[in-house]
PDB file of N, CA, C and O in Angstrom:
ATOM      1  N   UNK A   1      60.724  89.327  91.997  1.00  0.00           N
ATOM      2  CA  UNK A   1      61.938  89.531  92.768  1.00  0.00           C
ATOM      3  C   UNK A   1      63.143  89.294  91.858  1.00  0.00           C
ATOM      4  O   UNK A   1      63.239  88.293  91.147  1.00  0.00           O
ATOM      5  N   UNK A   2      63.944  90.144  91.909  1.00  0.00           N
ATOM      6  CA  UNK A   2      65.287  90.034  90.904  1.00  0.00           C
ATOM      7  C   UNK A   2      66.072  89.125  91.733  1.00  0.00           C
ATOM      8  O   UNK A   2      66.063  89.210  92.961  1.00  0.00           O
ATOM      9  N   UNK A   3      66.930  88.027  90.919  1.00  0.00           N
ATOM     10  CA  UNK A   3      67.547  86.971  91.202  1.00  0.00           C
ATOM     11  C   UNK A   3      69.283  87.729  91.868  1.00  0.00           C
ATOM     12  O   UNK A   3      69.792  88.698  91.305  1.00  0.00           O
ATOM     13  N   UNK A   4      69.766  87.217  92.786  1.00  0.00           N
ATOM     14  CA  UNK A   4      70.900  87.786  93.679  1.00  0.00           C
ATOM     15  C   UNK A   4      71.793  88.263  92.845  1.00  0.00           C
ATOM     16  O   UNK A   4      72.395  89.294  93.144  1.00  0.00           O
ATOM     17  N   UNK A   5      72.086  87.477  91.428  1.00  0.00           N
ATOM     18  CA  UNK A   5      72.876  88.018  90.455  1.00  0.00           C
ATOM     19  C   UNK A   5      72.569  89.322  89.963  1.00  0.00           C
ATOM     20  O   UNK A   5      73.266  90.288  90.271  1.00  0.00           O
ATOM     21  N   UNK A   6      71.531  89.417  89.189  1.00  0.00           N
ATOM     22  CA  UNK A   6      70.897  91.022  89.118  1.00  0.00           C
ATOM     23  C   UNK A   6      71.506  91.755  90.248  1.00  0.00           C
ATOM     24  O   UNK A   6      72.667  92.140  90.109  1.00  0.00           O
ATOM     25  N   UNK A   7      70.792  92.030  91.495  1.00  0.00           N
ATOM     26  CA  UNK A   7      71.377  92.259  92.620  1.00  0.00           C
ATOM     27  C   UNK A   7      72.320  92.865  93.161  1.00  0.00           C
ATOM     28  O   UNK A   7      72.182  93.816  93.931  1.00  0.00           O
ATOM     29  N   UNK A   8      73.323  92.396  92.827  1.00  0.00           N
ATOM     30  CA  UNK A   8      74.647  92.346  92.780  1.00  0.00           C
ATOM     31  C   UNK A   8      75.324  93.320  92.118  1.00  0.00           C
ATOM     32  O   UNK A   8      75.993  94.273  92.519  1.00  0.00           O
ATOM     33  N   UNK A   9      74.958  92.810  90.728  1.00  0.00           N
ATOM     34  CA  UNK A   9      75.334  93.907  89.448  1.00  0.00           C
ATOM     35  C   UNK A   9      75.057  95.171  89.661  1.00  0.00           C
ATOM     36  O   UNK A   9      75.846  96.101  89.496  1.00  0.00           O
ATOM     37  N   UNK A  10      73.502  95.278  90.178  1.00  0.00           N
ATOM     38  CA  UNK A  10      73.182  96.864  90.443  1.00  0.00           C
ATOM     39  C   UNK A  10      74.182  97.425  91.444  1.00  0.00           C
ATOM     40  O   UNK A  10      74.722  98.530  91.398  1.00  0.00           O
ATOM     41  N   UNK A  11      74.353  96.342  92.477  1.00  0.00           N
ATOM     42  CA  UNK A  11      74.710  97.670  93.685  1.00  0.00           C
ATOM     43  C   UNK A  11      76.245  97.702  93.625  1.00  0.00           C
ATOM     44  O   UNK A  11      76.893  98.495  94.309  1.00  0.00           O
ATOM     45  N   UNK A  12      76.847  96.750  92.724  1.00  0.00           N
ATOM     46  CA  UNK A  12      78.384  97.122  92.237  1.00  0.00           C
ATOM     47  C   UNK A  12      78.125  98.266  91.442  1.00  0.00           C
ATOM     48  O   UNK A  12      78.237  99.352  92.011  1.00  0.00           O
ATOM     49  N   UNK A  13      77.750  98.252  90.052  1.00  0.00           N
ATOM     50  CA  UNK A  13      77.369  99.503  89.535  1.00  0.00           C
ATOM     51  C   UNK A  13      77.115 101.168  90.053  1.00  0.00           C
ATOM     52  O   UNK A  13      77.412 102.274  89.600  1.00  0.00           O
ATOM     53  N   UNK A  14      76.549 100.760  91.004  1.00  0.00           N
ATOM     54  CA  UNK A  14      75.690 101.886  91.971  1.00  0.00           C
ATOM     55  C   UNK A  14      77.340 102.032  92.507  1.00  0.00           C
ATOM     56  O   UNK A  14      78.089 102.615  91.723  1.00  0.00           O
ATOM     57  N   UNK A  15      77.790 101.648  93.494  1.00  0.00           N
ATOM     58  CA  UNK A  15      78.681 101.971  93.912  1.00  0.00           C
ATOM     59  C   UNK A  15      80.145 102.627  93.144  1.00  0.00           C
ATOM     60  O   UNK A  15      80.937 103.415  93.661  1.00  0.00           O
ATOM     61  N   UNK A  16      80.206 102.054  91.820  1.00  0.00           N
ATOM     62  CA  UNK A  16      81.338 102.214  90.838  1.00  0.00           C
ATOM     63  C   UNK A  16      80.950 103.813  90.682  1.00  0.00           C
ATOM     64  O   UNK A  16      81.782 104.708  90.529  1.00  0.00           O
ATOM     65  N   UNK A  17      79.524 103.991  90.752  1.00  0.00           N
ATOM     66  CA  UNK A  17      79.279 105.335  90.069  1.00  0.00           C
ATOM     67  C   UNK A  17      79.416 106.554  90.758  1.00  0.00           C
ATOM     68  O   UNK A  17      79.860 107.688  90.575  1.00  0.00           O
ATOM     69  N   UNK A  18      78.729 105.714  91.829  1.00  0.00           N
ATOM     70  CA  UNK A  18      78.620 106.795  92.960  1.00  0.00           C
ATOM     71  C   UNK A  18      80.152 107.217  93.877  1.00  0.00           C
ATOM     72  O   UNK A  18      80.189 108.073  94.760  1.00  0.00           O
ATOM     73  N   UNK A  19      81.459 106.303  93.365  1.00  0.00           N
ATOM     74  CA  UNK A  19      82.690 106.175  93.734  1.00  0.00           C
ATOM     75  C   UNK A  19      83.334 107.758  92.526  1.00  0.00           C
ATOM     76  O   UNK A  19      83.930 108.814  92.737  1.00  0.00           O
ATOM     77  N   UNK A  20      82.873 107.193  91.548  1.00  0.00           N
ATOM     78  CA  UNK A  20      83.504 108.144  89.914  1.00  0.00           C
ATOM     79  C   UNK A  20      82.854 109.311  89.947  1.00  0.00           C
ATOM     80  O   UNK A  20      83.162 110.204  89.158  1.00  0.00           O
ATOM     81  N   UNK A  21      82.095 109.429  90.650  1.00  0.00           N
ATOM     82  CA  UNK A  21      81.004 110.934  90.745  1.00  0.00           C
ATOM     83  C   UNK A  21      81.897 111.456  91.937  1.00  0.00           C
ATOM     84  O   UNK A  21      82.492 112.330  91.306  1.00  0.00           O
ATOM     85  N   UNK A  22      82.410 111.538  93.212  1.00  0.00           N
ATOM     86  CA  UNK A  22      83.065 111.470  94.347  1.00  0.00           C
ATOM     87  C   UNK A  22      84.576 111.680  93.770  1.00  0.00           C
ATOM     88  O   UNK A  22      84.829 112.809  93.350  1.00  0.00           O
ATOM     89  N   UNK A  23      84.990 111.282  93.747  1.00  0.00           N
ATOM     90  CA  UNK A  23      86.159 111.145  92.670  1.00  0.00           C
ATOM     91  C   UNK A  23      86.379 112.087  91.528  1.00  0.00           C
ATOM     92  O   UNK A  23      87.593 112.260  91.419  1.00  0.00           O
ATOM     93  N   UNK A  24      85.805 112.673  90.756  1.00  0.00           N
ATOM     94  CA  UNK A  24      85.250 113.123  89.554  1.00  0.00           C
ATOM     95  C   UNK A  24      87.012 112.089  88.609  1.00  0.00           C
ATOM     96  O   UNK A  24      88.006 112.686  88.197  1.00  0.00           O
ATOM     97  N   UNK A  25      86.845 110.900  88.565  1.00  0.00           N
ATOM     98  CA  UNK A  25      87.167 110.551  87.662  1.00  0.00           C
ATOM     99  C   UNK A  25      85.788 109.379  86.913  1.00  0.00           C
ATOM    100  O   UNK A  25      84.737 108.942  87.381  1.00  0.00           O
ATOM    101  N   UNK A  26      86.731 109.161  85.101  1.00  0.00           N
ATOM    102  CA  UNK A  26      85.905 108.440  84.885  1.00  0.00           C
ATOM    103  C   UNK A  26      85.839 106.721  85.119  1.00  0.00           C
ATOM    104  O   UNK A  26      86.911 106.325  85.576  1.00  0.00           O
ATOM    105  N   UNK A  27      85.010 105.811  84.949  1.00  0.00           N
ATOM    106  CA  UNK A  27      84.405 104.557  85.225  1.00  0.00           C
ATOM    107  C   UNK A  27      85.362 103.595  84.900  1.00  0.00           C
ATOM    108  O   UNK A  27      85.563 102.616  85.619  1.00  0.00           O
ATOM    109  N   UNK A  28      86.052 103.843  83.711  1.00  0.00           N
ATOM    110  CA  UNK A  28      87.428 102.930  83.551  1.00  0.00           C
ATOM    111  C   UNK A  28      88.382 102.884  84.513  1.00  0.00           C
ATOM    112  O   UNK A  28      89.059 101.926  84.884  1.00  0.00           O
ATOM    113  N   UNK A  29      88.369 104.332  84.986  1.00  0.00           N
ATOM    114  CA  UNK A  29      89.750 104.596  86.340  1.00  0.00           C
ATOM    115  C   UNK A  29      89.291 103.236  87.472  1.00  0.00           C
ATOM    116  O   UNK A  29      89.863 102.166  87.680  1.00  0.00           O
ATOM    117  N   UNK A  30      87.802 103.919  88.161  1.00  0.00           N
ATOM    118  CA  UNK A  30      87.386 103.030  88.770  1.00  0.00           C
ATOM    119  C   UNK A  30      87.605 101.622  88.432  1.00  0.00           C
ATOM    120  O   UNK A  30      88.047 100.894  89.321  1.00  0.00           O
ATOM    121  N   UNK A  31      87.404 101.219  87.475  1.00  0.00           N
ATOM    122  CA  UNK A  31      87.388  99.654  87.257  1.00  0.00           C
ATOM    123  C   UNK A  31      88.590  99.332  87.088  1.00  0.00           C
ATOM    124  O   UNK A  31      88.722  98.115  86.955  1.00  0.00           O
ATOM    125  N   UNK A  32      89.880 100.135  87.017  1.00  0.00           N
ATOM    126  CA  UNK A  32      90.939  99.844  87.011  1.00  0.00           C
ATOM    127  C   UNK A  32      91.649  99.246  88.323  1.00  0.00           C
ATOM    128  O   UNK A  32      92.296  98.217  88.511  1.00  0.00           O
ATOM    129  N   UNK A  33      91.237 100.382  89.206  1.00  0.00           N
ATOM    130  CA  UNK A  33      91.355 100.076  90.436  1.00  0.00           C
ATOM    131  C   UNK A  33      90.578  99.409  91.403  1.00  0.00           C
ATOM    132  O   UNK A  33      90.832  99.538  92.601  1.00  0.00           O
ATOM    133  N   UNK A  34      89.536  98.618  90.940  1.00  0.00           N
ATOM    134  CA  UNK A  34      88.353  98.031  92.111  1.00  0.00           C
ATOM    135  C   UNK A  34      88.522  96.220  91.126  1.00  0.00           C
ATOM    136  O   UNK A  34      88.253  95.124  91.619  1.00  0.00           O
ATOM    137  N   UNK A  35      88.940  96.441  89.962  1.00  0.00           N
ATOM    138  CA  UNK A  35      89.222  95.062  89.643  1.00  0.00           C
ATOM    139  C   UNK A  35      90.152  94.800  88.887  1.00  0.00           C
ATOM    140  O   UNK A  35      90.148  93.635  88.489  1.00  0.00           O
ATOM    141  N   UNK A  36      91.156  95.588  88.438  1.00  0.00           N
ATOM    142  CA  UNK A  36      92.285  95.805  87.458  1.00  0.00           C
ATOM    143  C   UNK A  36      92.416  96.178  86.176  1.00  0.00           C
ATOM    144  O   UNK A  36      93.518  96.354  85.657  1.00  0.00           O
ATOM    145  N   UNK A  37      90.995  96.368  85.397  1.00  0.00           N
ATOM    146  CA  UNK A  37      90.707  96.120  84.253  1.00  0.00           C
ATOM    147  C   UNK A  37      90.013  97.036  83.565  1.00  0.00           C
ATOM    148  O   UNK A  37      88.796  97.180  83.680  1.00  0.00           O
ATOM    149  N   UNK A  38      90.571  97.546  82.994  1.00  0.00           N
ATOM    150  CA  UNK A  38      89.802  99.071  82.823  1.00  0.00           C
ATOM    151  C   UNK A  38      88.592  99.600  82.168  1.00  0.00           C
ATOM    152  O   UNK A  38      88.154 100.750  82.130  1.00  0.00           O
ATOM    153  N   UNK A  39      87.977  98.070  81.464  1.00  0.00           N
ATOM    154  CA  UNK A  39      86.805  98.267  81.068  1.00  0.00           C
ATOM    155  C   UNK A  39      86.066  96.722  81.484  1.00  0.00           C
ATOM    156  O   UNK A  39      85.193  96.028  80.964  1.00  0.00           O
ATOM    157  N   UNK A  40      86.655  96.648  82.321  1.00  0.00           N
ATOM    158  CA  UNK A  40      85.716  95.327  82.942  1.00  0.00           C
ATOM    159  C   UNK A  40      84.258  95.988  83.319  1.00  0.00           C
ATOM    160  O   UNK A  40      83.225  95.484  82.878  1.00  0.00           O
ATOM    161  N   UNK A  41      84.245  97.052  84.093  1.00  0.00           N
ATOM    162  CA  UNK A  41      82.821  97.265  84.470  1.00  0.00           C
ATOM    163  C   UNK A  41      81.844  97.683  83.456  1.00  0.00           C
ATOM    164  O   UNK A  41      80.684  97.356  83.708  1.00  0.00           O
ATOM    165  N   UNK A  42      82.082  98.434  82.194  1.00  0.00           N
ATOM    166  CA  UNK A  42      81.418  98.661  81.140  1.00  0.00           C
ATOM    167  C   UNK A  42      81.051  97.050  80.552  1.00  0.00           C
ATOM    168  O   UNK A  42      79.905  96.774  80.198  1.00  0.00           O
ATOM    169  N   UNK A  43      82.078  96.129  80.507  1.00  0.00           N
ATOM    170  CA  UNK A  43      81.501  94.797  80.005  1.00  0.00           C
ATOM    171  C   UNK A  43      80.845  94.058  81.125  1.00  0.00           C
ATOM    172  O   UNK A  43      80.399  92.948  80.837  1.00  0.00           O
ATOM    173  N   UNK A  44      80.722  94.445  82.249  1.00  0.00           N
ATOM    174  CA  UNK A  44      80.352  93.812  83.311  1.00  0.00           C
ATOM    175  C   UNK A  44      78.568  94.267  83.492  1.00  0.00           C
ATOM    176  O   UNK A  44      77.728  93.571  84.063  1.00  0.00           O
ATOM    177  N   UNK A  45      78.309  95.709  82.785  1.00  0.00           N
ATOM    178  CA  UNK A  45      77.330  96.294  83.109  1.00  0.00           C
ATOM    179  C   UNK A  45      76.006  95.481  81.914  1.00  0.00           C
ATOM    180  O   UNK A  45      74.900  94.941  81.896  1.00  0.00           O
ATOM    181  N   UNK A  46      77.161  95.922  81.052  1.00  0.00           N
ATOM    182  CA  UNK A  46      76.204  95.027  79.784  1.00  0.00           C
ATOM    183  C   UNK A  46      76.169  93.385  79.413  1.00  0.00           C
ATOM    184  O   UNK A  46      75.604  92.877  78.444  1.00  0.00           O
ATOM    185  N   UNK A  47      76.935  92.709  80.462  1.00  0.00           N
ATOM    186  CA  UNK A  47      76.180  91.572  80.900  1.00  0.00           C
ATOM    187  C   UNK A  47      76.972  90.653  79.765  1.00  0.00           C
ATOM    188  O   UNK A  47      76.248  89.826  79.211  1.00  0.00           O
ATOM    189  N   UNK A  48      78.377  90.686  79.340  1.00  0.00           N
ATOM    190  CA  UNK A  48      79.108  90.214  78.942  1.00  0.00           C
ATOM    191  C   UNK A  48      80.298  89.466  79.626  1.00  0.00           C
ATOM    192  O   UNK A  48      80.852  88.467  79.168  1.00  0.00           O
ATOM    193  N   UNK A  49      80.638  90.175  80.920  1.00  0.00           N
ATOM    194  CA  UNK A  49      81.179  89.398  81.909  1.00  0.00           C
ATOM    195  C   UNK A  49      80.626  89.444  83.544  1.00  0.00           C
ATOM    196  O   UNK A  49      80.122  90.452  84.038  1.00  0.00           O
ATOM    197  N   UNK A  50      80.778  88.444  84.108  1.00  0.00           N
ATOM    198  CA  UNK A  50      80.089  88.226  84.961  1.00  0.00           C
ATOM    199  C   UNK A  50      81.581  88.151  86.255  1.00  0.00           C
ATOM    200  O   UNK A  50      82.791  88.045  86.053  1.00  0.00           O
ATOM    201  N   UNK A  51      80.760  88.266  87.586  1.00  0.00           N
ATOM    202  CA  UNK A  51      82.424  88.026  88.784  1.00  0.00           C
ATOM    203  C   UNK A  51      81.547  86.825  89.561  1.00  0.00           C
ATOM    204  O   UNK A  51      80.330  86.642  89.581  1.00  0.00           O
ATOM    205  N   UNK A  52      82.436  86.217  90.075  1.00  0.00           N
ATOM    206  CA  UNK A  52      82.570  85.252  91.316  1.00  0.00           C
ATOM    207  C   UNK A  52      81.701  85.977  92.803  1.00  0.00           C
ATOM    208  O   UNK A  52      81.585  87.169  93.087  1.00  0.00           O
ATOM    209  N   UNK A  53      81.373  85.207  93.279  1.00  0.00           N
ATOM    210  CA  UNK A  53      80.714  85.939  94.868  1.00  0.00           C
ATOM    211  C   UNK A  53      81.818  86.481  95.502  1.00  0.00           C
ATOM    212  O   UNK A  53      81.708  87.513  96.164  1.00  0.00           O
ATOM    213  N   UNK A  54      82.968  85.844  95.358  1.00  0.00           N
ATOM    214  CA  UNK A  54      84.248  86.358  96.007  1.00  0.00           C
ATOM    215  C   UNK A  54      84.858  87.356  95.552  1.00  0.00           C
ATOM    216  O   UNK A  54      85.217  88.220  96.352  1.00  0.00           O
ATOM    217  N   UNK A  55      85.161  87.516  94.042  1.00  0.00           N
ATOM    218  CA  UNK A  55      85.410  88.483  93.278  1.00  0.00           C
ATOM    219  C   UNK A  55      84.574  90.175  94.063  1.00  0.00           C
ATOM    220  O   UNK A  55      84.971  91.204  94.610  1.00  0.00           O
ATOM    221  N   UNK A  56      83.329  89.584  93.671  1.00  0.00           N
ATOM    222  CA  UNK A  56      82.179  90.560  94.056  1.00  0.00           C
ATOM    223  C   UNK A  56      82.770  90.991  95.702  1.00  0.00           C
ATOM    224  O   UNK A  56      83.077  92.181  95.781  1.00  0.00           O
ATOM    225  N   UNK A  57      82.892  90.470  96.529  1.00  0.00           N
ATOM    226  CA  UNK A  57      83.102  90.743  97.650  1.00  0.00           C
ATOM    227  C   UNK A  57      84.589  91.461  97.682  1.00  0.00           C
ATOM    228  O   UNK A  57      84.895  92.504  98.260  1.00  0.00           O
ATOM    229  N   UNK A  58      85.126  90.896  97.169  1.00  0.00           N
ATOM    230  CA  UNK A  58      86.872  91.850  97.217  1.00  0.00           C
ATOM    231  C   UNK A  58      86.353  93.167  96.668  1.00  0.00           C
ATOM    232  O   UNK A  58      86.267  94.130  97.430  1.00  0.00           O
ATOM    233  N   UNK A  59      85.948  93.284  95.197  1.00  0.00           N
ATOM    234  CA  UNK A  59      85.835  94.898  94.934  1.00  0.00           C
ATOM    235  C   UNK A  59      84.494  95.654  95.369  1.00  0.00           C
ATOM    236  O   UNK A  59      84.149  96.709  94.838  1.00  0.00           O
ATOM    237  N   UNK A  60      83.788  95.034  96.360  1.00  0.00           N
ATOM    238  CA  UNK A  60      83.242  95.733  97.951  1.00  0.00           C
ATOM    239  C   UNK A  60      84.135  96.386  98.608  1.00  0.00           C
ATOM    240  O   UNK A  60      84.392  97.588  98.673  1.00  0.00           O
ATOM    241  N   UNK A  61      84.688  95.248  99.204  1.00  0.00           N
ATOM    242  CA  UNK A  61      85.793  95.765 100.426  1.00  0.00           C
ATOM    243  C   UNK A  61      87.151  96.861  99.897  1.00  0.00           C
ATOM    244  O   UNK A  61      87.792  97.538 100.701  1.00  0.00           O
ATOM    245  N   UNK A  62      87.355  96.852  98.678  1.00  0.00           N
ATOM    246  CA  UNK A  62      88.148  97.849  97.761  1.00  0.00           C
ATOM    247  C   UNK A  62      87.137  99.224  98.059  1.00  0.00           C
ATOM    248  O   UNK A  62      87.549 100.145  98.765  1.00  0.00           O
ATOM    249  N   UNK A  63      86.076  99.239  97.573  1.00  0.00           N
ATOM    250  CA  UNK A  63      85.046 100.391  97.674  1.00  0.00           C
ATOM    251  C   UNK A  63      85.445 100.859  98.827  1.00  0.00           C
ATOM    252  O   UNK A  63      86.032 101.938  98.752  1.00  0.00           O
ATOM    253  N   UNK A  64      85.298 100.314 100.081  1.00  0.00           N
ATOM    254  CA  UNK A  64      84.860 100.424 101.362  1.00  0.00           C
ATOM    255  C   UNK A  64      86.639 100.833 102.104  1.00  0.00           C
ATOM    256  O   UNK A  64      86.883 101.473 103.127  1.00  0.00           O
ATOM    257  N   UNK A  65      87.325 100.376 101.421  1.00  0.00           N
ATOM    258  CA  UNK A  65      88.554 100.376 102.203  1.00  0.00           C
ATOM    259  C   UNK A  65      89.271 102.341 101.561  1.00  0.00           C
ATOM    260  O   UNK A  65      90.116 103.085 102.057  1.00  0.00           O
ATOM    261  N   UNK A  66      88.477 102.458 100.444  1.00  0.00           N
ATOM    262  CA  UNK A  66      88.994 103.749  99.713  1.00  0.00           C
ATOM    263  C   UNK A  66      88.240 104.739  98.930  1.00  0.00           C
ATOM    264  O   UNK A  66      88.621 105.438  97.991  1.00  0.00           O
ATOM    265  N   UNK A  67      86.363 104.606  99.869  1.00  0.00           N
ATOM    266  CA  UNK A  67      85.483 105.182  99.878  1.00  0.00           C
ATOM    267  C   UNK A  67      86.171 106.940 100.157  1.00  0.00           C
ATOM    268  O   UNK A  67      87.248 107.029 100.747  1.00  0.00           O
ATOM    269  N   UNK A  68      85.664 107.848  99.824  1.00  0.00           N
ATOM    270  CA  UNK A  68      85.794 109.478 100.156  1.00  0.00           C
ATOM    271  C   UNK A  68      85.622 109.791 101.137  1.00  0.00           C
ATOM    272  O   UNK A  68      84.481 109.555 101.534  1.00  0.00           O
ATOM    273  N   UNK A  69      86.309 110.295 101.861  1.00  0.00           N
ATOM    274  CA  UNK A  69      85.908 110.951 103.161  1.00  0.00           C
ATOM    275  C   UNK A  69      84.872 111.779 102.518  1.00  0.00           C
ATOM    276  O   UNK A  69      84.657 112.151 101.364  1.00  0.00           O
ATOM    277  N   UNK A  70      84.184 111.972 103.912  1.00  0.00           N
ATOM    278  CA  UNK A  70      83.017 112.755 103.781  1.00  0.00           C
ATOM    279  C   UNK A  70      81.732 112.780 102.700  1.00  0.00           C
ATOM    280  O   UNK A  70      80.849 113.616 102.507  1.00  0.00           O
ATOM    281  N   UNK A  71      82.007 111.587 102.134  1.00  0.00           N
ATOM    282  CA  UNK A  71      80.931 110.974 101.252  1.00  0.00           C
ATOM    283  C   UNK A  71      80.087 109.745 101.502  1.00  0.00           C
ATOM    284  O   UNK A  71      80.473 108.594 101.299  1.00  0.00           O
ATOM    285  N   UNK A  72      79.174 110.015 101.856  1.00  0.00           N
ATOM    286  CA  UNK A  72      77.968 109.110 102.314  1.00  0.00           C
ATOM    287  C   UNK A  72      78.114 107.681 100.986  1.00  0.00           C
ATOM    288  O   UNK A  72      77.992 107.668  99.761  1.00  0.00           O
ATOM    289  N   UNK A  73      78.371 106.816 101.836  1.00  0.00           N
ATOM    290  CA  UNK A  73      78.019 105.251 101.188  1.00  0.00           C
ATOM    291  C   UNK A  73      76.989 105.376 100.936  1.00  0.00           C
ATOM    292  O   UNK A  73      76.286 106.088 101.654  1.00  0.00           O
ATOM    293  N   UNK A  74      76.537 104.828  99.973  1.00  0.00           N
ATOM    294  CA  UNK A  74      75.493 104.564  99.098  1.00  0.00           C
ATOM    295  C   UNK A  74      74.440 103.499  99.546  1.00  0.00           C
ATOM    296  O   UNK A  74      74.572 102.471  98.882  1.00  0.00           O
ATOM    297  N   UNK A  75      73.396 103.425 100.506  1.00  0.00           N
ATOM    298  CA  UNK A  75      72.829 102.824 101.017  1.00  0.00           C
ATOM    299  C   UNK A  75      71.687 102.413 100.145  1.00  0.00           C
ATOM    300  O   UNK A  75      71.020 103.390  99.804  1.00  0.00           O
ATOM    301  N   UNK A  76      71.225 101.205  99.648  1.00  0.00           N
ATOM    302  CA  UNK A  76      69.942 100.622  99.261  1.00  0.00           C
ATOM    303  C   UNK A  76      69.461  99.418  99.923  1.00  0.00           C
ATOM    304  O   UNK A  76      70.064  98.425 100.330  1.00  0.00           O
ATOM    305  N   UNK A  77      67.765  99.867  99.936  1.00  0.00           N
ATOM    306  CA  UNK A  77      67.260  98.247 100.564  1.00  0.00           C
ATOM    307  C   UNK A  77      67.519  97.542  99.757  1.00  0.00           C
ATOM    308  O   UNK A  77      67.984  97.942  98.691  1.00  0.00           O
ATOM    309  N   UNK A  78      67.214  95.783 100.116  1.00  0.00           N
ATOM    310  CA  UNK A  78      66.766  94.762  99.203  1.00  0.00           C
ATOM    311  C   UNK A  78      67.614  94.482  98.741  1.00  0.00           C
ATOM    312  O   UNK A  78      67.376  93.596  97.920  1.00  0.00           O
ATOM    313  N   UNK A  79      69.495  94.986  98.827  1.00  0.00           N
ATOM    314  CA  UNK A  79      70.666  94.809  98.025  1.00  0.00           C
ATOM    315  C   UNK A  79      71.337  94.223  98.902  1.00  0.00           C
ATOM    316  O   UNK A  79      71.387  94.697 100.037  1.00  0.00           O
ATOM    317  N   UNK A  80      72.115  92.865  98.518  1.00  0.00           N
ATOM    318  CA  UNK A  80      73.420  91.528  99.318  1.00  0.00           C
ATOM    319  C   UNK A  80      74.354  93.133  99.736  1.00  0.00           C
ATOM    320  O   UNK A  80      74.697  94.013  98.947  1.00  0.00           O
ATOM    321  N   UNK A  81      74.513  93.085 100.856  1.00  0.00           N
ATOM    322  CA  UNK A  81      75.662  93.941 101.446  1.00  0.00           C
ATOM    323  C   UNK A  81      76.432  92.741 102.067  1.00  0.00           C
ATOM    324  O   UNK A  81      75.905  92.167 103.020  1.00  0.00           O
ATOM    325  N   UNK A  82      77.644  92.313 101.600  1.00  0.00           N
ATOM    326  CA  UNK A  82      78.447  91.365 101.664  1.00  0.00           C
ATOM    327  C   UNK A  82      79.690  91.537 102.785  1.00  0.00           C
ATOM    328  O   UNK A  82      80.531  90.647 102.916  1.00  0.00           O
TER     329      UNK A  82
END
């Protein structure tokens, strides 16, 4: 069983991507706007920086507050939906 941290990482990831694919911009834009930082999620992916549970939960509710119309959320089992 992958530990909640793993977890986490994936389904932020998953979502960053599946946001930048929807979007057709690229992953920096996203991370600009879901945490300010424009390559936080590239250092975030490769496990150089890490977020807070709270952190994690704000750039959820960022996702969720400025998700695409007409684009299906990204649903996975077994993933903290916060």
């Amino acid at each position: 069983m992958l530990r909640i941290e793993n977890r986490c990482k994936r389904r932020l990831m998953s979502l960053a991507r599946a946001f930048a694919k929807a979007e057709d911009i690229p992953l920096v834009t996203v991370s600009r706007r879901v945490h300010g930082a424009a390559h936080f999620l590239e250092s975030f992916e490769r496990g150089e920086v890490t977020v807070t549970l709270s952190k994690y939960d704000e750039m959820v509710t960022t996702f969720r507050r400025s998700w695409p119309k007409g684009i299906k959320w990204p649903v996975r089992r077994n993933v903290p939906q916060l």
